[in-house]
Z-matrix of the N, CA and C atoms (Angstrom, degrees):
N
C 1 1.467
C 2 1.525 1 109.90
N 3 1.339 2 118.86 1 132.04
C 4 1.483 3 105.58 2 -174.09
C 5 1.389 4 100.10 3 -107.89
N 6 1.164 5 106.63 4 146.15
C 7 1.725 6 124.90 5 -175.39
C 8 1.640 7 124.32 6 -94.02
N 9 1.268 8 110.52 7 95.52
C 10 1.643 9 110.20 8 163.95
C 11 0.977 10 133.26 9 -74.65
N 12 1.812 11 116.89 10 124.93
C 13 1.311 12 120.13 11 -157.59
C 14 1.381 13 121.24 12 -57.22
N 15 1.473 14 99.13 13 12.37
C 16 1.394 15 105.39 14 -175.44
C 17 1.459 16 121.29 15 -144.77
N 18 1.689 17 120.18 16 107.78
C 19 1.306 18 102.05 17 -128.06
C 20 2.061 19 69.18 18 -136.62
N 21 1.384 20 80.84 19 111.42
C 22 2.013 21 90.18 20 162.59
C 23 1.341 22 133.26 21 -108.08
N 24 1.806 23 110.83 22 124.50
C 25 1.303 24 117.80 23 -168.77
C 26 1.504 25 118.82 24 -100.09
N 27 0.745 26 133.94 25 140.86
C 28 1.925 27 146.62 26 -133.31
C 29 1.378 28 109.49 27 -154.20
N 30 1.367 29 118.99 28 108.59
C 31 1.632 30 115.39 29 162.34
C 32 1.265 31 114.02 30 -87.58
N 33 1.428 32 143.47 31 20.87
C 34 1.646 33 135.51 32 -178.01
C 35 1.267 34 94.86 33 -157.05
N 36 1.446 35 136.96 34 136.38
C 37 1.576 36 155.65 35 138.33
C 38 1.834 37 87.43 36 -20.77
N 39 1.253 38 113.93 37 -80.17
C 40 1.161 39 101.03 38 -167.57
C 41 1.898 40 143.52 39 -35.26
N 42 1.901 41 90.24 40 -12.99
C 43 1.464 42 107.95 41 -168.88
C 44 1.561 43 88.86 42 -87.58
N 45 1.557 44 122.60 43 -22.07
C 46 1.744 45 106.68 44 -163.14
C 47 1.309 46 91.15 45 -98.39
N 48 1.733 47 136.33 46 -6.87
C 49 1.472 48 118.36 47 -175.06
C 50 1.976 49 92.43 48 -72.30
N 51 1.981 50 99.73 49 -34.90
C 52 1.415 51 80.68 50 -158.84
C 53 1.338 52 119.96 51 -67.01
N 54 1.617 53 109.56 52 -36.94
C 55 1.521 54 111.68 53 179.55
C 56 1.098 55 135.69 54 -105.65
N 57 1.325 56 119.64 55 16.19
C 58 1.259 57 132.95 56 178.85
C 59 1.437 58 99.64 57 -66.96
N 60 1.392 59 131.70 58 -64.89
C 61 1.423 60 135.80 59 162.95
C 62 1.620 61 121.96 60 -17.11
N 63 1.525 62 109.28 61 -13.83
C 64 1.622 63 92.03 62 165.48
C 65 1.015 64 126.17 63 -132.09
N 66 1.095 65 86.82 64 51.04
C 67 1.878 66 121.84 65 149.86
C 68 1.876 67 94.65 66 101.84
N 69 1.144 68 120.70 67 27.52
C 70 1.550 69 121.61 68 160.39
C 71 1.915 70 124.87 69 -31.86
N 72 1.079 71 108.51 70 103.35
C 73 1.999 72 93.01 71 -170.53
C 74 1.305 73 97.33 72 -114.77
N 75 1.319 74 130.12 73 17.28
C 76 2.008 75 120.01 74 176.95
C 77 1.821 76 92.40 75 -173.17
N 78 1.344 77 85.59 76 109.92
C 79 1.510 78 98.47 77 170.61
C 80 1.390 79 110.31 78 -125.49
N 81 1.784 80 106.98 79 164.89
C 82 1.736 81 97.66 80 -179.39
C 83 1.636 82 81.71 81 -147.74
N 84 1.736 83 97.16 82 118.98
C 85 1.415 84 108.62 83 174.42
C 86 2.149 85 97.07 84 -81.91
N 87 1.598 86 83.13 85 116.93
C 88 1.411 87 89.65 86 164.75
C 89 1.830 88 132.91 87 -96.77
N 90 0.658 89 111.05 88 64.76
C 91 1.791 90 120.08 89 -173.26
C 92 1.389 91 127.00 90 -76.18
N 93 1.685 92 104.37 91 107.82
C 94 1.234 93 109.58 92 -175.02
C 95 1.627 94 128.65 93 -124.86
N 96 1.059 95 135.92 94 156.85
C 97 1.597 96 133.53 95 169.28
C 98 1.899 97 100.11 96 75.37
N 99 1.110 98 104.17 97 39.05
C 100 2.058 99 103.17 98 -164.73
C 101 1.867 100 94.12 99 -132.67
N 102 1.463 101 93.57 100 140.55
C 103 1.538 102 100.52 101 -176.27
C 104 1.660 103 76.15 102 -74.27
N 105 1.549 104 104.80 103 175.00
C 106 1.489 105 155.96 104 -153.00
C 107 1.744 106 99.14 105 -82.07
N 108 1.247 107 109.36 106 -43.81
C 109 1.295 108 128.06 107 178.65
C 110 1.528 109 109.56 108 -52.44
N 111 1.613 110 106.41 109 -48.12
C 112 1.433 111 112.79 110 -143.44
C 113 1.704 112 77.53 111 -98.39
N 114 1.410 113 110.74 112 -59.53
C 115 1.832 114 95.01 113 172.56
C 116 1.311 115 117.47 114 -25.40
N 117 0.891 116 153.29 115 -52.46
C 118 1.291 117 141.65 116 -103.53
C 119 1.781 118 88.47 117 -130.21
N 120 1.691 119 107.82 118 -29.97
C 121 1.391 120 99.17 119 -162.21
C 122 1.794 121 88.46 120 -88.59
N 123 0.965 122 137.38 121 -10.08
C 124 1.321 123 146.22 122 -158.78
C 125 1.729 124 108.54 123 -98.86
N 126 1.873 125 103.18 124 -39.58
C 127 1.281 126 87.14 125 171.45
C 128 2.123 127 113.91 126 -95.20
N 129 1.225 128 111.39 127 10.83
C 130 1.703 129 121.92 128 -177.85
C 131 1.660 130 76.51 129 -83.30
N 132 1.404 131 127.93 130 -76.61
C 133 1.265 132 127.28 131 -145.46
C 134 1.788 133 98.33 132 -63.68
N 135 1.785 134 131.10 133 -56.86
C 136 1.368 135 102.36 134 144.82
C 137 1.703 136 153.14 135 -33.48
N 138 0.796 137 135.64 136 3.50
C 139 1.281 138 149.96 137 -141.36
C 140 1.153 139 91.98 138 -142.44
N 141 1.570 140 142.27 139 -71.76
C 142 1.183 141 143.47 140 164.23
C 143 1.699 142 112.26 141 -41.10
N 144 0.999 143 125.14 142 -67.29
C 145 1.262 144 143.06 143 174.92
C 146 1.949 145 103.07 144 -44.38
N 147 0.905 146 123.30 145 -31.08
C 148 1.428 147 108.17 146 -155.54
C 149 2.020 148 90.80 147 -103.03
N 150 1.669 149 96.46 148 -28.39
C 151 1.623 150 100.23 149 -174.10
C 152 1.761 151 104.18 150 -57.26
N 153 1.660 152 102.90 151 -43.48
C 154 1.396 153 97.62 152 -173.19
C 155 1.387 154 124.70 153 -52.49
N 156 1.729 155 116.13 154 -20.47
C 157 1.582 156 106.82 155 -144.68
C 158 1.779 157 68.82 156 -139.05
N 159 1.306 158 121.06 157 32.75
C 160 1.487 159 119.38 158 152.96
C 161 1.873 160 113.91 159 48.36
N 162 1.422 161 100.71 160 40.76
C 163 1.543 162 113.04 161 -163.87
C 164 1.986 163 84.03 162 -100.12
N 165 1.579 164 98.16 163 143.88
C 166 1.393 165 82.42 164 160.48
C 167 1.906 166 109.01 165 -101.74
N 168 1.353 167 113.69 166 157.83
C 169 1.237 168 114.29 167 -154.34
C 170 1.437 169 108.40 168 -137.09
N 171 1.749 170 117.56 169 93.08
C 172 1.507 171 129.34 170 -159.60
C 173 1.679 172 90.45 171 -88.85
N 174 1.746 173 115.49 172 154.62
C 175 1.400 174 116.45 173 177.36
C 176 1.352 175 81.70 174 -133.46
N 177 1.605 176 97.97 175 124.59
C 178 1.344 177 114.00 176 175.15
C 179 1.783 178 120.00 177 -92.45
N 180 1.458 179 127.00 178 119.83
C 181 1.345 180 149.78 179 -163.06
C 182 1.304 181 116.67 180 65.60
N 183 1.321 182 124.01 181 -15.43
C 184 1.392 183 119.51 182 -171.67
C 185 1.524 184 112.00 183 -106.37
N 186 1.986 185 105.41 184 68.65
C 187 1.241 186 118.01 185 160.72
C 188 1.762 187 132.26 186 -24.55
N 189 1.387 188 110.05 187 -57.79
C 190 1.102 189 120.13 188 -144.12
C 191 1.944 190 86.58 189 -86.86
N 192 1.147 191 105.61 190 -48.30
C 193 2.056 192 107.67 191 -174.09
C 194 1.156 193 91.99 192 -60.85
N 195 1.747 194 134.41 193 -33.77
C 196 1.619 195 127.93 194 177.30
C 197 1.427 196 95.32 195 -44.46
N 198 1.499 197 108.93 196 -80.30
C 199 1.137 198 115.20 197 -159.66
C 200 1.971 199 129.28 198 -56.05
N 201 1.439 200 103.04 199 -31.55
C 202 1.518 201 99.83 200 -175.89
C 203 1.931 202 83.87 201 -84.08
N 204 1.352 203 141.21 202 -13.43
C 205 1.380 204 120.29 203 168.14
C 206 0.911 205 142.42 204 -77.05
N 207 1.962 206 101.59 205 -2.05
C 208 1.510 207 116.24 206 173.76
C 209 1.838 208 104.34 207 84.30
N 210 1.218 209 133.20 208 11.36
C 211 1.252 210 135.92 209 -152.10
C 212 2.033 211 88.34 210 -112.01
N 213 1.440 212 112.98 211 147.52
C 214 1.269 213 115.25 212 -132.90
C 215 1.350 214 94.29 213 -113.28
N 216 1.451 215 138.54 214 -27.05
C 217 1.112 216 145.44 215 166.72
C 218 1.439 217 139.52 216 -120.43
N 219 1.352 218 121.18 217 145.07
C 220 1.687 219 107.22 218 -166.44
C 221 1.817 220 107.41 219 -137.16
N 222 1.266 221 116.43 220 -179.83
C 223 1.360 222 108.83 221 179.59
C 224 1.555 223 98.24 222 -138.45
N 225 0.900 224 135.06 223 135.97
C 226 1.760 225 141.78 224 170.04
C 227 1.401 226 107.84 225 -119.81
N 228 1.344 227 117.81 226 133.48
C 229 1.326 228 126.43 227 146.74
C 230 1.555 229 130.71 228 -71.57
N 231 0.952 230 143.56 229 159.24
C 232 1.939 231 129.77 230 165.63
C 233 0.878 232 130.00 231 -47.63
N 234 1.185 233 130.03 232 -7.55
C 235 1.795 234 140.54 233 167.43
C 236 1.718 235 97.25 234 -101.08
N 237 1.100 236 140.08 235 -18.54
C 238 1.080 237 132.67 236 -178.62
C 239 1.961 238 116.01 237 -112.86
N 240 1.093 239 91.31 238 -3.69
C 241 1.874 240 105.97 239 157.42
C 242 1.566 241 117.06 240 -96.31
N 243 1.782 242 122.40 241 -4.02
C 244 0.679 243 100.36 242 -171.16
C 245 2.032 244 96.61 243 -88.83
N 246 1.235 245 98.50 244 -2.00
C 247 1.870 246 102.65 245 -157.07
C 248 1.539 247 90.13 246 -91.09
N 249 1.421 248 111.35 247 -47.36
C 250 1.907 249 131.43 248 -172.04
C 251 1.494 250 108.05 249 -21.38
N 252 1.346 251 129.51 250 103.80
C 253 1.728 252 109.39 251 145.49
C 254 1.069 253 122.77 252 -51.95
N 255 1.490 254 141.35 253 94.72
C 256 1.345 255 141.14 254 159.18
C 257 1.592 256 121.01 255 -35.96
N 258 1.301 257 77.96 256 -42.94
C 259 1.734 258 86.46 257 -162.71
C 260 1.678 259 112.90 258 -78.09
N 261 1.432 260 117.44 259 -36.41
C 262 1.615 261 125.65 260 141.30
C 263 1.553 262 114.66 261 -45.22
N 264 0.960 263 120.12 262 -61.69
C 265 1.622 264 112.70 263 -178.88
C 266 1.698 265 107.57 264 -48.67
N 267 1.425 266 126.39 265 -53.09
C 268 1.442 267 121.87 266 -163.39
C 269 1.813 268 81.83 267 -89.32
N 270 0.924 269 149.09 268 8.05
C 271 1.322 270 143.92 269 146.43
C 272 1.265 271 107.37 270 -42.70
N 273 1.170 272 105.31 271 -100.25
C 274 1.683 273 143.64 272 160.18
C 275 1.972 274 102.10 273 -14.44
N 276 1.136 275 123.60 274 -28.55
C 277 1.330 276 137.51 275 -152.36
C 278 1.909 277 121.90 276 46.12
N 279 1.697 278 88.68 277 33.94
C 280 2.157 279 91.90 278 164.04
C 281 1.691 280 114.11 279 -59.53
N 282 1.193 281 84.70 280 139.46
C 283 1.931 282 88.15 281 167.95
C 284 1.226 283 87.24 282 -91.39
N 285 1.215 284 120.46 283 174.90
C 286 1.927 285 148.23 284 166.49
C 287 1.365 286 104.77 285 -147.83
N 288 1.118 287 118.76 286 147.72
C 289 1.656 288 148.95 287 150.97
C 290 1.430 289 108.28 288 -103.22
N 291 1.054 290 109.90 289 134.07
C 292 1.616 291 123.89 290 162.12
C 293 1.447 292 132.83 291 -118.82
N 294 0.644 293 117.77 292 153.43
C 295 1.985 294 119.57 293 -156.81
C 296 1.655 295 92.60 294 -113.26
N 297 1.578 296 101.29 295 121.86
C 298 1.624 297 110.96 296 161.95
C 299 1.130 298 113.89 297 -114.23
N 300 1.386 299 121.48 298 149.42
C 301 1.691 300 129.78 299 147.55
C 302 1.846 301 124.44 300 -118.65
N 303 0.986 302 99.98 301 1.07
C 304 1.349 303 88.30 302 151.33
C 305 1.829 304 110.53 303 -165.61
N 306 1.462 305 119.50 304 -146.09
C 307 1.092 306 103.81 305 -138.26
C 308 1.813 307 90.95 306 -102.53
N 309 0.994 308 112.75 307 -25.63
C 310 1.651 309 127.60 308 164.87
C 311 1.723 310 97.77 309 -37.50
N 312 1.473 311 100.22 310 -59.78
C 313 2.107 312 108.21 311 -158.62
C 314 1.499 313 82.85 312 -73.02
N 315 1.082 314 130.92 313 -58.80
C 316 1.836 315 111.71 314 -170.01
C 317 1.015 316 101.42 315 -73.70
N 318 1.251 317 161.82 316 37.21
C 319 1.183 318 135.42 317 119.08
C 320 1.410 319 116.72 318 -85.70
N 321 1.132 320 122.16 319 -32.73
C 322 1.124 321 129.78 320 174.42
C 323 1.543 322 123.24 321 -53.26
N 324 1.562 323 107.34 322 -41.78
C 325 1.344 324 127.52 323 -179.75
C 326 1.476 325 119.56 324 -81.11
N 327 1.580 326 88.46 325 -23.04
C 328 1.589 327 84.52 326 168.70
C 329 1.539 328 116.98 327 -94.25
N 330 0.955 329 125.35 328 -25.01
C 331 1.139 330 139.30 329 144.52
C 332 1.767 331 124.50 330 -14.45
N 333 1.264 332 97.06 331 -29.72
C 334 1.794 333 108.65 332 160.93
C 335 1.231 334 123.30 333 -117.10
N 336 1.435 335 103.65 334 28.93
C 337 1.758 336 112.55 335 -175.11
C 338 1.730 337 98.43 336 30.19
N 339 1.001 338 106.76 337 95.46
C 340 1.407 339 123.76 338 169.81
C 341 1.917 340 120.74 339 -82.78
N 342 1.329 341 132.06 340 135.12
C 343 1.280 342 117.28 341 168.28
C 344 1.417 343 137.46 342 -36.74
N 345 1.444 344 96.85 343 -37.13
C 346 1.373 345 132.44 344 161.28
C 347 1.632 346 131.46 345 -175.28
N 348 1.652 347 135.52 346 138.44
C 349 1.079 348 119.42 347 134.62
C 350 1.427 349 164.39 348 -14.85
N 351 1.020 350 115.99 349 97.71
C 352 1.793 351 99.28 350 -175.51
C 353 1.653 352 92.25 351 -113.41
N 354 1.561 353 102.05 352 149.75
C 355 1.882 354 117.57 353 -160.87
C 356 1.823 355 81.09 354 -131.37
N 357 1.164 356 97.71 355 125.35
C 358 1.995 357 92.76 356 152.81
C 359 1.595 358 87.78 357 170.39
N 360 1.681 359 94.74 358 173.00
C 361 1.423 360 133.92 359 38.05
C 362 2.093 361 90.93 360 -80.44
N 363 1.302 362 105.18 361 164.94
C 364 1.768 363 85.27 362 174.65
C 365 1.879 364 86.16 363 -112.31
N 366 1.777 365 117.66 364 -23.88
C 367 1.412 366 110.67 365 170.43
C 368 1.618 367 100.57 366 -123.15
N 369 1.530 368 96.90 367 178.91
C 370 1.631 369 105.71 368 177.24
C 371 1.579 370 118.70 369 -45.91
N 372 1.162 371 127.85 370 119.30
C 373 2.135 372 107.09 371 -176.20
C 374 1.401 373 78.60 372 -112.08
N 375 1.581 374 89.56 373 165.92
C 376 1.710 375 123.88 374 171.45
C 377 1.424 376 114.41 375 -98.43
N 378 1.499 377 101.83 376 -22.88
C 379 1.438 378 101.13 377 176.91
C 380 1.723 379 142.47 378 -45.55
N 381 1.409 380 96.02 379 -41.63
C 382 1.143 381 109.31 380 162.02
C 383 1.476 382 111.82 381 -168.54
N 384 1.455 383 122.55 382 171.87
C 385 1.649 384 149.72 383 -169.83
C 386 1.698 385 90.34 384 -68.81
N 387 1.448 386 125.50 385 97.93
C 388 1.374 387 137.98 386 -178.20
C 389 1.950 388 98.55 387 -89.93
N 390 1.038 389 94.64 388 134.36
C 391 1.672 390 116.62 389 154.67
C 392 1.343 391 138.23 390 -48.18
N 393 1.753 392 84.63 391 -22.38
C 394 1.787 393 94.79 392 -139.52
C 395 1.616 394 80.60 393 -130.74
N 396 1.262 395 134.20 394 140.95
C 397 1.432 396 139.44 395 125.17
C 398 1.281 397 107.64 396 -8.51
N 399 1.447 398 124.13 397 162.56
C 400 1.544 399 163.22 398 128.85
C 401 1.809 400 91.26 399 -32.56
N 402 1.230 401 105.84 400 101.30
C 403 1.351 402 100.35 401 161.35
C 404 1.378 403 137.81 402 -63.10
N 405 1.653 404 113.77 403 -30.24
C 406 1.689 405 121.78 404 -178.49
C 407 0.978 406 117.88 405 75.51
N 408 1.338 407 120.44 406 153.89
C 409 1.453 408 120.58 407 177.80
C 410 1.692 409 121.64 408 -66.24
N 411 1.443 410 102.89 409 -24.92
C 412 1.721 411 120.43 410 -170.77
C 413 1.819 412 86.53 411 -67.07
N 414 1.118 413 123.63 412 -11.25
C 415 1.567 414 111.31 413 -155.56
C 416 2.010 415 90.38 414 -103.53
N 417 1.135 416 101.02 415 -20.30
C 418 1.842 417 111.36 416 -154.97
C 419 1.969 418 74.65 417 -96.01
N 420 0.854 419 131.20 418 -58.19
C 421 1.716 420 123.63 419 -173.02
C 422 1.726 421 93.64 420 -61.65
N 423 0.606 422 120.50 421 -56.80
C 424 1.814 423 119.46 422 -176.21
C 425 1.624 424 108.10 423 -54.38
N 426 1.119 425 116.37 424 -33.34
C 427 1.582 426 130.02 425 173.49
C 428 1.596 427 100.21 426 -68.78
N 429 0.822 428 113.05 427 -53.65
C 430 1.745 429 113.59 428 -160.65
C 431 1.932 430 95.22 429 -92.71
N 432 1.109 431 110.29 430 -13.29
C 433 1.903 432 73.96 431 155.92
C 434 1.335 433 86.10 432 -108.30
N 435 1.057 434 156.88 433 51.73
C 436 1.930 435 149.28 434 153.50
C 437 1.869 436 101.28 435 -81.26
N 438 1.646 437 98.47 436 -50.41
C 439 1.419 438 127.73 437 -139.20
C 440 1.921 439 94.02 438 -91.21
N 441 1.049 440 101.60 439 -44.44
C 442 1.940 441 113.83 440 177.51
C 443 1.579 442 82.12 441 64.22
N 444 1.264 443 124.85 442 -132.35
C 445 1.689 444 118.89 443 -128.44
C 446 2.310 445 88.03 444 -101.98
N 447 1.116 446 92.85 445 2.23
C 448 1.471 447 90.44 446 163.33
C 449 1.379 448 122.24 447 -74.08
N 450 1.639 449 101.41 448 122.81
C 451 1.690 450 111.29 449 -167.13
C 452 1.641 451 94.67 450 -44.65
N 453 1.306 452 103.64 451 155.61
C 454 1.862 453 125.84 452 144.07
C 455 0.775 454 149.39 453 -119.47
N 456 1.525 455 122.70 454 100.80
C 457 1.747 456 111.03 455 178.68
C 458 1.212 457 134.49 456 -74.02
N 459 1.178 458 145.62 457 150.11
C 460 1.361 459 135.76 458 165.59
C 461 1.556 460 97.52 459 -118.20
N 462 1.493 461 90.74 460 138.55
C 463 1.349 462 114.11 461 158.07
C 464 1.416 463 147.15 462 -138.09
N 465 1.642 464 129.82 463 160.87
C 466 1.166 465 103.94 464 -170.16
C 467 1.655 466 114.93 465 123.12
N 468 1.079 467 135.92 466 84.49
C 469 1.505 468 127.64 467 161.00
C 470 1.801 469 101.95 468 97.09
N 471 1.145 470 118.69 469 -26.39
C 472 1.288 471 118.95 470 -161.83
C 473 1.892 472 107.22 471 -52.85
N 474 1.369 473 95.71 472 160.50
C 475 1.412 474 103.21 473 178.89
C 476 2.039 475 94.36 474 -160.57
N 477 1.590 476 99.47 475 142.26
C 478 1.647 477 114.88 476 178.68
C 479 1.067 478 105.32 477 -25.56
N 480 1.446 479 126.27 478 -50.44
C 481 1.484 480 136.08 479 -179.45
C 482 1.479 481 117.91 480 -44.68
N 483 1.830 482 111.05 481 -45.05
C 484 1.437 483 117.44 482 -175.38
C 485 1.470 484 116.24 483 -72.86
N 486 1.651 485 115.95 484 -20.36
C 487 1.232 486 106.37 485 -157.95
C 488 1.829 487 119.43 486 -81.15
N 489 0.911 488 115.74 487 4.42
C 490 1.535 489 116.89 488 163.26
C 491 1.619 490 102.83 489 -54.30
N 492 1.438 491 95.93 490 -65.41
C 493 1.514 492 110.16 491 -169.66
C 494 1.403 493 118.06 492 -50.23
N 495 1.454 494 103.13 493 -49.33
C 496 1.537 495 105.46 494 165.12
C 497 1.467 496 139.38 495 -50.84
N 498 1.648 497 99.35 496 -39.49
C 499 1.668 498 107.66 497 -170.70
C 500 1.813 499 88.08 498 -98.09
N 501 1.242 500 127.97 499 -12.94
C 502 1.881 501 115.36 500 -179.22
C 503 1.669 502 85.31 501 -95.24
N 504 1.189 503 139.45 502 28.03
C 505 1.267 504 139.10 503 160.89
C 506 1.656 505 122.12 504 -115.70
N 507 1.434 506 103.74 505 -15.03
C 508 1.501 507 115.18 506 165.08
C 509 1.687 508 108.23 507 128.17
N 510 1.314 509 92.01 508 -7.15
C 511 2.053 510 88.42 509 -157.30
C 512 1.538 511 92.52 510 -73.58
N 513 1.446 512 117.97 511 137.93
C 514 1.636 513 140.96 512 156.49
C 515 1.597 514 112.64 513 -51.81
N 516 1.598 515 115.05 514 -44.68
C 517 1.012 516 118.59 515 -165.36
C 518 1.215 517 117.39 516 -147.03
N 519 1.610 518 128.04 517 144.57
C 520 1.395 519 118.74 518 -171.47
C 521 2.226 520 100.28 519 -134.86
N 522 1.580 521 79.42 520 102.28
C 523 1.678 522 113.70 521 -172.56
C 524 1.890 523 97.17 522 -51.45
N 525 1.464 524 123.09 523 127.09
C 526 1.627 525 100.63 524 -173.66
C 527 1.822 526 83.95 525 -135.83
N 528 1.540 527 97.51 526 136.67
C 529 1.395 528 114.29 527 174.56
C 530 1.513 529 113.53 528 -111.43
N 531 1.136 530 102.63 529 -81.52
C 532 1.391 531 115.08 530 -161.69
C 533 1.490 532 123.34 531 -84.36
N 534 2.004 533 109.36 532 -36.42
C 535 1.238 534 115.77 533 154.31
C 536 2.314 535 116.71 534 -24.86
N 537 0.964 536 101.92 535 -70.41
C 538 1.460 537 118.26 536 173.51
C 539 1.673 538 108.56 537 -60.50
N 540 1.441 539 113.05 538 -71.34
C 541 1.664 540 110.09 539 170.71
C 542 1.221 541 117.69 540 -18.26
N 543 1.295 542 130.38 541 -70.66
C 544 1.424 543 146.67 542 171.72
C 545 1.402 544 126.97 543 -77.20
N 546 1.230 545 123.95 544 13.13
C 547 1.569 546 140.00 545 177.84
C 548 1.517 547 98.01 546 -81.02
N 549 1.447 548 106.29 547 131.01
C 550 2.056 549 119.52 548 -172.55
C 551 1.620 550 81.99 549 -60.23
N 552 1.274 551 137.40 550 -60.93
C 553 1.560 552 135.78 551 -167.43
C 554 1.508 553 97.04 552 -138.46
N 555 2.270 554 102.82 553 105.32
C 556 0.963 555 144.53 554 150.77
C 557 1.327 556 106.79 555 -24.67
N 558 1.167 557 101.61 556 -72.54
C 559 1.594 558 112.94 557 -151.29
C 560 1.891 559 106.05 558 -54.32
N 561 1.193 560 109.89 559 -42.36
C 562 1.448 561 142.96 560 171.48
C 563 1.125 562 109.19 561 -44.26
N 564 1.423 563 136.63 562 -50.89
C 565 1.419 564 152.16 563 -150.14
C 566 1.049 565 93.24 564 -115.26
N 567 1.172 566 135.15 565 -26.22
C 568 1.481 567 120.95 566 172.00
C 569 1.458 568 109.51 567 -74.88
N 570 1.152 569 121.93 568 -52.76
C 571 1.461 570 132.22 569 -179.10
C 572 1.161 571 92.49 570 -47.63
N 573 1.345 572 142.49 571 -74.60
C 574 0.956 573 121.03 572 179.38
C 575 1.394 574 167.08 573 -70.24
N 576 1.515 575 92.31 574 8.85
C 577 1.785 576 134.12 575 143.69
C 578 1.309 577 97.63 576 -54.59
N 579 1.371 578 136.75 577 -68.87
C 580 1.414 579 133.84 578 -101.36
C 581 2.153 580 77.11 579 -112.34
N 582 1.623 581 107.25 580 -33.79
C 583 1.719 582 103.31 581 155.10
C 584 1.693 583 132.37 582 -58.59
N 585 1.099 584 83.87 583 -38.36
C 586 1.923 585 94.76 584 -170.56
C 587 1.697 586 101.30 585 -72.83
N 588 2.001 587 115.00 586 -24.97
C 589 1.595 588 98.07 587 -164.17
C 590 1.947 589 89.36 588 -99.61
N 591 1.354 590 120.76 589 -9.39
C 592 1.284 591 101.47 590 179.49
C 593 1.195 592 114.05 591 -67.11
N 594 1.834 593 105.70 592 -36.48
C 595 1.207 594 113.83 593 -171.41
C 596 2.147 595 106.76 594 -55.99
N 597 1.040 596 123.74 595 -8.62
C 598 1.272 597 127.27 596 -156.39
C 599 1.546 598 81.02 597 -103.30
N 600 1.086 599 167.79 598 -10.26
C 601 1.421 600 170.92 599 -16.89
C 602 1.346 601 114.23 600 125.91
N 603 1.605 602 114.53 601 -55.99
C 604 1.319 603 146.78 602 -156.86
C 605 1.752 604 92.74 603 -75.04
């Protein structure tokens, strides 16, 4: 699975019709608190939507609707690898990403040769009541010689401003939630994500 340094996370189909269009190439439909029904119609209508405009399009915890939807990539957390058929997914040929916070979960995660890692929060988020500390950058350089040529995401708190620090710290990719979620004009703030990570490219 190849990793764009710029990797946007989405709780509604409706958030990737809006911004996928400016120039979005790695999204992760995040869907939560929704009967099975409404998943499922949200990640068909994503899935369709992301094939047209050649986006790749990760579904985060909901292995199994990935898989009977034919949809090619997924993301699990550690409570949600513990339910995962692995062995159906590399059936099927799904990539997965898995999310660590400390040094127990990356080993563990690597442990299934994963597509890639994701490490965070790596700063304070607003998004939600975290478990885990502020990871730091000292934690994202310690990740990336753990991981050797396995992509890395970081996530968590980031803003255009952070990402020097992030990518001269090792991370592949910088995972963006809430920065954009809460932006007066989305569409705007994304674009200008989607400038700041090419520029990381250059």
């Amino acid at each position: 699975m190849k990793i764009d340094p710029f990797y946007l996370i989405v709780g509604h189909v409706s958030q990737i019709e809006l911004l996928i269009p400016q120039g979005v190439r790695l999204v992760q439909l995040r869907i939560k608190d929704q009967p099975d029904q409404e998943i499922r119609r949200q990640i068909r209508r994503a899935r369709d939507f992301c094939a047209v405009h050649r986006t790749r399009l990760v579904i985060n915890d909901h292995w199994q609707a990935a898989l009977d939807l034919n949809c090619a990539h997924v993301h699990l957390g550690q409570e949600d690898m513990d339910r995962a058929d692995f062995v159906a997914l590399r059936r099927a040929g799904v990539s997965f990403g898995l999310s660590t916070h400390d040094e127990a979960e990356l080993e563990r995660a690597l442990s299934f040769d994963p597509a890639y890692v994701a490490l965070g929060p790596v700063y304070p988020t607003r998004l939600k009541k975290m478990a885990w500390a502020p990871q730091g950058l000292e934690r994202v350089r310690a990740w990336k010689k753990a991981v050797g040529q396995t992509p890395l995401v970081g996530i968590g708190g980031l803003t255009p401003e952070r990402l020097p620090a992030l990518f001269g710290a090792g991370a592949d990719s910088a995972a963006v939630v809430t920065d954009i979620a809460t932006a007066a004009d989305p569409e705007r703030r994304c674009g200008e994500w989607i400038t700041a990570t090419r520029g990381h490219l250059s």
